[in-house]
N, C-alpha and C positions, 0 to 999 in steps of 0.2 A: 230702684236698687233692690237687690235681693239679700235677706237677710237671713241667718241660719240661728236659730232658736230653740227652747223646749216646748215641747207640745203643751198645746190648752185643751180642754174639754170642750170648748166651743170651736176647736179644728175638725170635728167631729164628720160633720157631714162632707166637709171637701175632704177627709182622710179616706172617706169611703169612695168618694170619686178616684182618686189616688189609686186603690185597692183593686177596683174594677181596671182600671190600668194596666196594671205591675206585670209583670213578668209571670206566668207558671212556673211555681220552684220557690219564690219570694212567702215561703210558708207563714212567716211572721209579720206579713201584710193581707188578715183574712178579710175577705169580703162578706163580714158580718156585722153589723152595726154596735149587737151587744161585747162581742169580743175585742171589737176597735175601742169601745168605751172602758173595757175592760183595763185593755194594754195602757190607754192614757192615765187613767186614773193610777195603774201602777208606776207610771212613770212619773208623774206629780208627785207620788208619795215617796219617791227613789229619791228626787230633787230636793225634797224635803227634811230626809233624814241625818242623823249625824253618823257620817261612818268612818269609821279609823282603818277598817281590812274591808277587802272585797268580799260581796254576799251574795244575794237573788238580786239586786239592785238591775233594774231595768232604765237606764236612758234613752227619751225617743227624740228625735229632732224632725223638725220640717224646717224647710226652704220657704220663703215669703219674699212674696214680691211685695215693698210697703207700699205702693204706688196703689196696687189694684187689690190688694189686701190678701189675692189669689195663690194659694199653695202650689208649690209648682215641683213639688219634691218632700221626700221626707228619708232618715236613716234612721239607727238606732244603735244602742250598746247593750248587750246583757254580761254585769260586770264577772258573773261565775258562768258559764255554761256548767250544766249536772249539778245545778244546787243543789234544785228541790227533785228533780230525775235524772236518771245515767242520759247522757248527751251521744246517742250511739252515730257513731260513723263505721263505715269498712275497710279495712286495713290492707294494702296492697304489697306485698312482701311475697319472696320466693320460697315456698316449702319444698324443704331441700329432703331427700331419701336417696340411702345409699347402700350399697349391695357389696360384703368386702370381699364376699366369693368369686364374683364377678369383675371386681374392682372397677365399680361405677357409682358416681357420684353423678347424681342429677338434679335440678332446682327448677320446679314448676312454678311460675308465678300466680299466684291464690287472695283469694278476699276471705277477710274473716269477719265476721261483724265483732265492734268491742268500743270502750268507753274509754281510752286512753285519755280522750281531750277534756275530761271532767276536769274542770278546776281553772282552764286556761277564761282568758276575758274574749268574747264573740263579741264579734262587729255581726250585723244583721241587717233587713230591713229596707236594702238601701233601693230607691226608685227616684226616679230622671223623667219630669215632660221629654218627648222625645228630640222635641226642638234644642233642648240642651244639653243633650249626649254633646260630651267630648268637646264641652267649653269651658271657661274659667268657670262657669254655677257646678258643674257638677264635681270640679277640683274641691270646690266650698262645699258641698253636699258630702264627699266621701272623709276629707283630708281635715274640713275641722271639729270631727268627732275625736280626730286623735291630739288634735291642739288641746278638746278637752281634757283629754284624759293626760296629757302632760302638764295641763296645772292643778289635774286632781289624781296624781296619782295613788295615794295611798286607798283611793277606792277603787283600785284597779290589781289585776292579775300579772306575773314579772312578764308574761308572753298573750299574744294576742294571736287569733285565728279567726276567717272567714270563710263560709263557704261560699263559693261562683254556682251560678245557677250553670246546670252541663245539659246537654244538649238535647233540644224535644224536636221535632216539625212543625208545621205550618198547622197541622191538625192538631198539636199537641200529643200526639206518638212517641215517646220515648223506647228506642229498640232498647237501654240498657235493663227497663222498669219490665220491660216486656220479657226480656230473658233470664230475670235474675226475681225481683218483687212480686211479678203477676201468678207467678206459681204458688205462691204460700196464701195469698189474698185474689178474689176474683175481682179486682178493681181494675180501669185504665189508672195510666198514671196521672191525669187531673183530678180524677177523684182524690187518689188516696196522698195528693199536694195539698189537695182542700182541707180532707178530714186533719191533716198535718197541724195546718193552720186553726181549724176551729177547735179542736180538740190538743193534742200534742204526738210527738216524733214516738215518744217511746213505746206506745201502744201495737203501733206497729210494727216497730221494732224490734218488739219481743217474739214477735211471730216468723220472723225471717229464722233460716236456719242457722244454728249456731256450732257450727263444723266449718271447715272451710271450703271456698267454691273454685274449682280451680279453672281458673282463663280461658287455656286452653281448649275446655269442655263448652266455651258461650259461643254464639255464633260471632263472624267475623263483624260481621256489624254495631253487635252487643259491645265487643270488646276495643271497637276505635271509639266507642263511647267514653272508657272509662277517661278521665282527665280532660272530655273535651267541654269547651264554653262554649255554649250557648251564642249565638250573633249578639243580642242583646246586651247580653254580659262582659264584653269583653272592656267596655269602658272600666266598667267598674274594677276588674283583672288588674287593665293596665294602669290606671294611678296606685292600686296597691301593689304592685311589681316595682314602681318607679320610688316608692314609699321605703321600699325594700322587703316585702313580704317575698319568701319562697313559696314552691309549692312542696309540697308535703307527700307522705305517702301515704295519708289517709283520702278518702273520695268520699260523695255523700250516697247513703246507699236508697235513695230512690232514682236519682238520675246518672250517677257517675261525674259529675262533676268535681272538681280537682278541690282542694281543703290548704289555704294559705296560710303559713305562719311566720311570726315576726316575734322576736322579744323586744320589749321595750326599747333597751337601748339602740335598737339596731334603726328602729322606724323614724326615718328624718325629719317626721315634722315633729316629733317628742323630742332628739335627741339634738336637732338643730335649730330648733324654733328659738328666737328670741324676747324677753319681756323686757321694756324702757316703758316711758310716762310718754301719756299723749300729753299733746299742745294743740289746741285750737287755733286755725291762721286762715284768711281768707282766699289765698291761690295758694295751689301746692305745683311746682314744679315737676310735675310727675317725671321719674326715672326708670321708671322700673312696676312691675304689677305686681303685687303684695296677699298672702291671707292675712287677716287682722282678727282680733278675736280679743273679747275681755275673757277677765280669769275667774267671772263671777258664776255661780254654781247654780242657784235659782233662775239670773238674770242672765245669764250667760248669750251671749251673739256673736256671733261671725259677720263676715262680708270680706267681698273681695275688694280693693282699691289700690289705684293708681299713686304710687308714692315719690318723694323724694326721702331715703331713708338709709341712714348710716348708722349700723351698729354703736349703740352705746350713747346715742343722742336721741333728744326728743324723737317721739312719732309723728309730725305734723301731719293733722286729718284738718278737714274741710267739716263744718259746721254741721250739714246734711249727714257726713262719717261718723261725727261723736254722736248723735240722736241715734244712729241705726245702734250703734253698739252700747248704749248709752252708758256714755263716758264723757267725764270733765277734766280739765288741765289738769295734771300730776295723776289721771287715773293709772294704773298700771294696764298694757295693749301687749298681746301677744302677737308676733310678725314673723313670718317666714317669706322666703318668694314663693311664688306662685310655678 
């Protein structure tokens, strides 16, 4: 059974397996050992704290197989993007000029670099064994970060935003990095994904132009970039598409990938997930495939499971179910379908 949990300091070495993994773009998964100890140690002490409003509060989760002990996955939350730095994205909107002697009105579509999304809550992090792209593990991997955040909401932001990793080659070439980033900075773009990750977004950020760049002027290729995902990534797209996130008019300004947003109320597994009391029973008549999840903050677990379950009545889990989520009769289970 796979379980979805918070990270320990002793995930350490398989998070760096993990790392060496992940996707190019996945900047908040460096493949540096002291930075990975870093983020964990920050995220123990996120778990730990008492918080009443959203802050710098970092959540990380990994995927666990309990059988083989083996990480098979991990996400994350940072509950403020632009705490502690401006959270820069680029802005894809049409800069309109107009001529009244002429009487022409025209609207060129332009990127601007800018921090609008300071303050919203960032999903991040997220990475898949490849074997569980686009199975119930990685519904569990994306979907019950936000089961937690609908029993903790007051450490959270009223709107939620991700970014999709957008699109590189096989070489890791990104044409959008290459016609828009590589002229301010002499990096490819795996580098300057890397430094991303060991260092931070802003540094470089600061360095891109801060005028606007207009579409038109990129090469054709540059420009099917902006908004496009990644192969990779598209799992991850479509459960937050299906979650109810939109896509935005913001893109991420090293790859051109597309910037999702949702408010709270709108995202279904916050706005329709259910909490009743488990029951411990020894066959469950399963009906139906479930996410299940306690509401505990430290302790907190997920897992997927096959239920018999009718709103507003016990949760009946199978003995194996309450251990993984460690929960006893009358514990409070969070349930949505799957």
């Amino acid at each position: 059974m796979l379980v979805l949990r918070p990270v320990e300091l002793t995930d350490l070495p398989q998070l760096q397996r993990l790392a060496r993994e992940s996707l190019v773009g996945v900047t908040s998964l460096p493949d540096d050992s002291e930075r990975l100890r870093e983020r964990i140690l920050d995220s123990c002490a996120s778990f730990d704290k008492n918080v009443q409003a959203h802050g710098p509060e970092n959540y990380f989760f990994v995927l666990e197989d309990l059988t083989t002990r083996r990480l098979a996955g991990c996400s994350e939350i940072l509950a403020t993007a632009g705490f502690k730095e401006p959270f820069y994205s680029l802005r894809h909107r049409n800069f309109t000029s107009a001529s009244r002697e002429l009487n022409i009105k025209h609207g060129v579509p332009a990127l601007s670099l800018c921090h609008d999304l300071n303050g919203h809550t960032l999903l991040r992090g997220f990475h898949i064994d490849g074997a569980l792209a686009r199975t119930p593990s990685s519904e569990l991997l994306s979907r019950a970060r936000l089961m937690f955040i609908a029993a903790h909401a007051q450490r959270f932001a009223e709107a939620v935003i991700t970014e999709i990793v957008g699109y590189s080659d096989d070489e890791g070439q990104s044409p959008f990095w290459d016609a828009v980033g590589k002229h301010f900075f002499d990096l490819p773009y795996v580098e300057a994904e890397r430094l991303c990750g060991l260092e931070s977004r802003a540094f470089l950020a600061e360095l891109m132009p801060h005028y606007p760049i207009y579409v038109p002027m990129l090469s054709q290729e540059a420009q099917d970039c902006i908004g496009r995902i990644h192969a990779d990534g598209q799992d991850a797209f479509d459960i937050l598409e299906r979650e109810g996130f939109e896509t935005s008019s913001y893109i991420d300004l090293f790859d051109g990938g597309p910037t999702l947003y949702a408010r709270l109320a709108s995202i279904r597994s916050i706005a329709q997930s259910r909490t009743d009391t488990a029951t411990a029973v020894d066959i469950i008549d399963a009906r139906g495939r479930y996410l299940v999840s306690n509401d505990s903050l430290k302790d907190y677990r997920a897992i997927v499971a096959d239920l018999d379950y009718s709103a507003g009545r016990p949760v009946a889990l199978s003995a194996e179910m309450c251990a993984a989520l460690k929960v006893t009769d009358g514990s409070p289970v969070r349930v949505i379908a799957l």
